[in-house]
N, C-alpha and C positions, 0 to 999 in steps of 0.2 A: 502327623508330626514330621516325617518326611518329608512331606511338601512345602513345610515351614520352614525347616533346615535348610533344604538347596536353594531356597530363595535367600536366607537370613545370610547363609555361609558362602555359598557361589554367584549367587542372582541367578539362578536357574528357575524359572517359574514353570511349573508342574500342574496343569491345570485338570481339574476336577469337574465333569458336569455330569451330574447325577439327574436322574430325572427327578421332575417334584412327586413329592407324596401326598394325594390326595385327603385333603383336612376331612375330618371327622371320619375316616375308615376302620373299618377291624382292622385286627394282627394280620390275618389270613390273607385281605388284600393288599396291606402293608409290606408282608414278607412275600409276596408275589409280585407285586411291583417290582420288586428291590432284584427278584431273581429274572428280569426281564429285562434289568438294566443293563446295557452291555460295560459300562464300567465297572458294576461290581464283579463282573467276570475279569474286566481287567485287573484289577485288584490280584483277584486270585491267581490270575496267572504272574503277578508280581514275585508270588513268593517264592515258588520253589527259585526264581533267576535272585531274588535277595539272597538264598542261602547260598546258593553256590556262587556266581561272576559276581554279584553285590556284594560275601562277605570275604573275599579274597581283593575285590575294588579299593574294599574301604580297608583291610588290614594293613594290605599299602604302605599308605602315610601315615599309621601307627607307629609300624616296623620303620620307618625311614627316622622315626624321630626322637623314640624310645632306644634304637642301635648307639647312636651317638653318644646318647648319656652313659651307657655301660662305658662305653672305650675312655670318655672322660674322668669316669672312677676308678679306672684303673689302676694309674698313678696312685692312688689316694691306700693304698693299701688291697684294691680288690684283687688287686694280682698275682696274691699269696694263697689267698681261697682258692681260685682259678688255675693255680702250678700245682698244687697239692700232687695229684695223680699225675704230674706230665707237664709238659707244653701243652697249653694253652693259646689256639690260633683266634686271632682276631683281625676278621678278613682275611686278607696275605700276611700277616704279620703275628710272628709268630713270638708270646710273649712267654719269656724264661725268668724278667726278672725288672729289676728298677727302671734300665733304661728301654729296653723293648716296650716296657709299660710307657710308658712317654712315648715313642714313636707312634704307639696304639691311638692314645691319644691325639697325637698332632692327625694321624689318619682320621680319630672321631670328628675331631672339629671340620675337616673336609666333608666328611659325609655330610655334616649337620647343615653346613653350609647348602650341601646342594640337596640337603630333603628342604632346608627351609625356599629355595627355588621352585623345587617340584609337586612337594607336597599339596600348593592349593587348584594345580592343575589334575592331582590326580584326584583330589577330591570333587575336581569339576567333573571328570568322565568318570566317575562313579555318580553323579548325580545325575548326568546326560544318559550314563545307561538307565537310571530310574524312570528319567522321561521319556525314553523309549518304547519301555514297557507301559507307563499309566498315562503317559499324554494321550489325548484325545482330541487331535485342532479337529476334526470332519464331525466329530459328534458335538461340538463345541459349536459350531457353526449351524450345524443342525439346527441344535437350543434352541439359538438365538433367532434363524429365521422363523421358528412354531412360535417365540413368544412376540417378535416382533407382528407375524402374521394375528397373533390373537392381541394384542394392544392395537395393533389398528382395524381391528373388525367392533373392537371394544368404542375406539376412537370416533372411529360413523355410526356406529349405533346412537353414542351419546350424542353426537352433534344432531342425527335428526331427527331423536325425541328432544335437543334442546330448541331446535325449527318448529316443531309441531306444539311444542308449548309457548315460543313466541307467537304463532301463527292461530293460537287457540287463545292467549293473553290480550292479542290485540282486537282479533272480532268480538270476544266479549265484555271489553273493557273499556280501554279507550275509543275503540270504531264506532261500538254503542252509541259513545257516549256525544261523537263531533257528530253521527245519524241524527241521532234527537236534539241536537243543537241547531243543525240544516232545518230542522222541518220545525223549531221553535225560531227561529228569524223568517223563515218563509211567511208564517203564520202573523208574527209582530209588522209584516212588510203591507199585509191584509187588514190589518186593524191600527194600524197607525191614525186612521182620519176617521174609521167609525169609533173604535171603544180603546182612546190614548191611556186611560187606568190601565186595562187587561194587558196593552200591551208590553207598558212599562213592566207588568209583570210578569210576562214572559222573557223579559229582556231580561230580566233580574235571574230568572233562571235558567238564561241561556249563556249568562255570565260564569254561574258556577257549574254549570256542566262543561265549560272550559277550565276551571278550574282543577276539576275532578278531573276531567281527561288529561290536560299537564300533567297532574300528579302521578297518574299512573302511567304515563310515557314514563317520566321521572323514573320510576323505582322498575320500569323495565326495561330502561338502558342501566339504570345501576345493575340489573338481575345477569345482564348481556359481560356488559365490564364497565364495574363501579368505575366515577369518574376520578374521585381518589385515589386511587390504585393509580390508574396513568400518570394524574399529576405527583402523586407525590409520593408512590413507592407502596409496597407489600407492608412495611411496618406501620406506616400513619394509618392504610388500609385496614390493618388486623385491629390498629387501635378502635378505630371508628366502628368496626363489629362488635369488638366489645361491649363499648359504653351502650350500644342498643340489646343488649341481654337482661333479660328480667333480674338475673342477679351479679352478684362482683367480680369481675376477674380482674388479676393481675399481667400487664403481656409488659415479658419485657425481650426487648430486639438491641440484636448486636449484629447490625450487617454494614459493614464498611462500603458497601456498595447497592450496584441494581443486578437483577437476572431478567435476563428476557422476557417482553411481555406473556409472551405461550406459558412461559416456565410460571413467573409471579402470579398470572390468572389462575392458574391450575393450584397453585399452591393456595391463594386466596380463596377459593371455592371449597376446596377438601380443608380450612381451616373452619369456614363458616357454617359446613353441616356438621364438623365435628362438634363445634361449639352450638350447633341448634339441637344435638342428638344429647348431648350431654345436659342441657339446661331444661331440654322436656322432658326427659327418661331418666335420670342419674339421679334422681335427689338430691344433688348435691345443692351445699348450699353456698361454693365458691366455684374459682376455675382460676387455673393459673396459663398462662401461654408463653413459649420460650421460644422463641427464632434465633438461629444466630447459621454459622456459615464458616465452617471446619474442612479444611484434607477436601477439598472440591466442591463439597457437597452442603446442598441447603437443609437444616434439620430444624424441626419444626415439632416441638413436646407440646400437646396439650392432657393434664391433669384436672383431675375435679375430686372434690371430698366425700362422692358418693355410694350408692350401696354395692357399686361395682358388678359383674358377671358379662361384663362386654363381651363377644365374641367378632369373630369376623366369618360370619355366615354367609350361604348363599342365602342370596336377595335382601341383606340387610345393608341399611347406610354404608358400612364401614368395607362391605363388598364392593359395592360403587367408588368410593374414595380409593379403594386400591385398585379397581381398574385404571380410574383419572390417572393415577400417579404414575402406575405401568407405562403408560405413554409415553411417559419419560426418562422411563427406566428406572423410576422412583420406589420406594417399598414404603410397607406399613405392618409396624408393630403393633401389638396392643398387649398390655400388661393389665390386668382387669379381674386380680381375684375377689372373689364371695364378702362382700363388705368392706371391699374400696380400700385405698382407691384405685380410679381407671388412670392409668397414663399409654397417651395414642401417640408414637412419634412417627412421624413422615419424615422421608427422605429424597432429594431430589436432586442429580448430581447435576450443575451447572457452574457457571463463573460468573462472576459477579462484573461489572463494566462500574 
């Protein structure tokens, strides 16, 4: 809540990096984690400086603002409660009665004046001394170089199981396929003048092993990067995923703009396993899809009506999707209690061109 304060009240940003807590652990390793963290120690060492230099900081611009209004009531009759036992000084000014009360006054409005000057300075260096104690820039940078170092160990792993699966799609697919077409024209080139039947039929089937072999080029240059996506953006893209799902979804896109090819590919992939994970395993017997493009960031809900218990395990689809995302600094939620339904949202900070 502090750290929300000095930002909302001063623009002081107070930053936090804790380390992550490793999914599916006991308490034991949970609360050992946490005592290994060196910000939770900075925490604690927060307090004892909150009660002392923090609550004397902040008392401050209480006392600066709250002073004021007493000497402005003065006038008003307070100044009779206040003489009762004596003079009653207020500041230098020492009030005996109607008009002193008024002087007190004219003094209150000067204070007020200059607490309403100083006041949001002192609540600046009470905020700055906060951040003294909990800021973290070297453990902050830390973070960020462990998670950047593991997003791109993540990043060549996937590209070269995605090499090894074009490089295993093409010998067994389409290479096959242009092989036994080479050695079905050699053959038709040998029998053209002795048996022109056999060879016409081999030609026929030298035909559609070109056919075959286009096609499955076809669908693995789509696998690489659909040609949809280039021409004509992530929404037409997600649409055209859809309509090839065994059952209905809804996608609807609000994006005023484009993101970067890297940014739209990656987002287009971790759309189209969420939507393959969901249509074989969920039960469900819809799906809904929402893109749209908020405060920097591209957000991307996919929902289904099914029996729900998703997690995001190791070694499960939804593991994989958040590594992709990682790369870009992206996350992934899942909301997926005990008979549905699942809602997956991704997030990917970019700017739209």
């Amino acid at each position: 809540m502090r750290r929300r304060l000095a930002a909302e009240w001063c623009g002081v940003r107070i930053r936090a990096v804790y380390r992550p807590i490793p999914r599916g652990t006991n308490p034991w390793t949970r609360t050992f984690t946490m005592l290994g963290d060196p910000q939770t120690w900075r925490d604690v060492r927060w307090l004892p400086v909150d009660f002392t230099a923090g609550f004397i900081s902040a008392l401050l611009p209480a006392l600066l603002l709250f002073y004021p209004v007493e000497g402005l009531l003065l006038p008003f009759g307070l100044w009779r409660a206040y003489t009762r036992g004596g003079t009653y000084w207020y500041a230098f000014v020492p009030v005996t009665g109607e008009a002193t009360a008024i002087g007190a006054a004219v003094l209150a409005l000067v204070i007020l004046r200059v607490a309403l000057r100083f006041t949001p300075d002192l609540l600046t260096a009470h905020f700055r001394l906060t951040r003294a104690v909990l800021d973290n820039s070297e453990g902050e940078l830390v973070e960020r170089v462990r998670v950047l170092t593991e997003t791109r160990r993540d990043a060549v792993d996937t590209s070269a199981a995605e090499l090894r699966r074009i490089e295993r799609d093409l010998h067994d697919g389409a290479q096959a396929r242009l092989v036994a077409m080479g050695m079905d024209l050699g053959t038709i080139e040998m029998l053209l003048d002795k048996d022109p039947a056999q060879a016409r039929r081999l030609l026929a089937q030298a035909r559609r092993n070109s056919v075959d072999a286009l096609e499955e080029l076809r669908d693995l240059v789509r696998g690489i990067h659909p040609p949809v996506l280039a021409e004509r953006g992530l929404g037409d893209a997600v649409r055209a995923l859809a309509l090839r799902l065994p059952l209905p979804a809804e996608v609807t896109v609000e994006l005023p703009g484009r993101a970067d090819a890297p940014v739209e590919s990656a987002a287009y992939f971790a759309v189209s396993e969420v939507l393959t994970n969901a249509a074989k395993h969920a039960g469900a017997d819809r799906l809904w899809v929402d893109l749209h493009h908020t405060d920097g960031r591209l957000r991307i809900t996919v929902t289904d009506n099914g029996r729900g218990g998703a997690s995001v395990g190791t070694g499960s689809g939804l593991a994989g999707i958040e590594k992709r995302l990682g790369t870009f600094d992206g996350v992934l939620a899942v909301s997926s209690p005990a008979g549905g339904p699942t809602m997956v949202t991704m997030e990917i900070p970019c700017v739209l061109s």
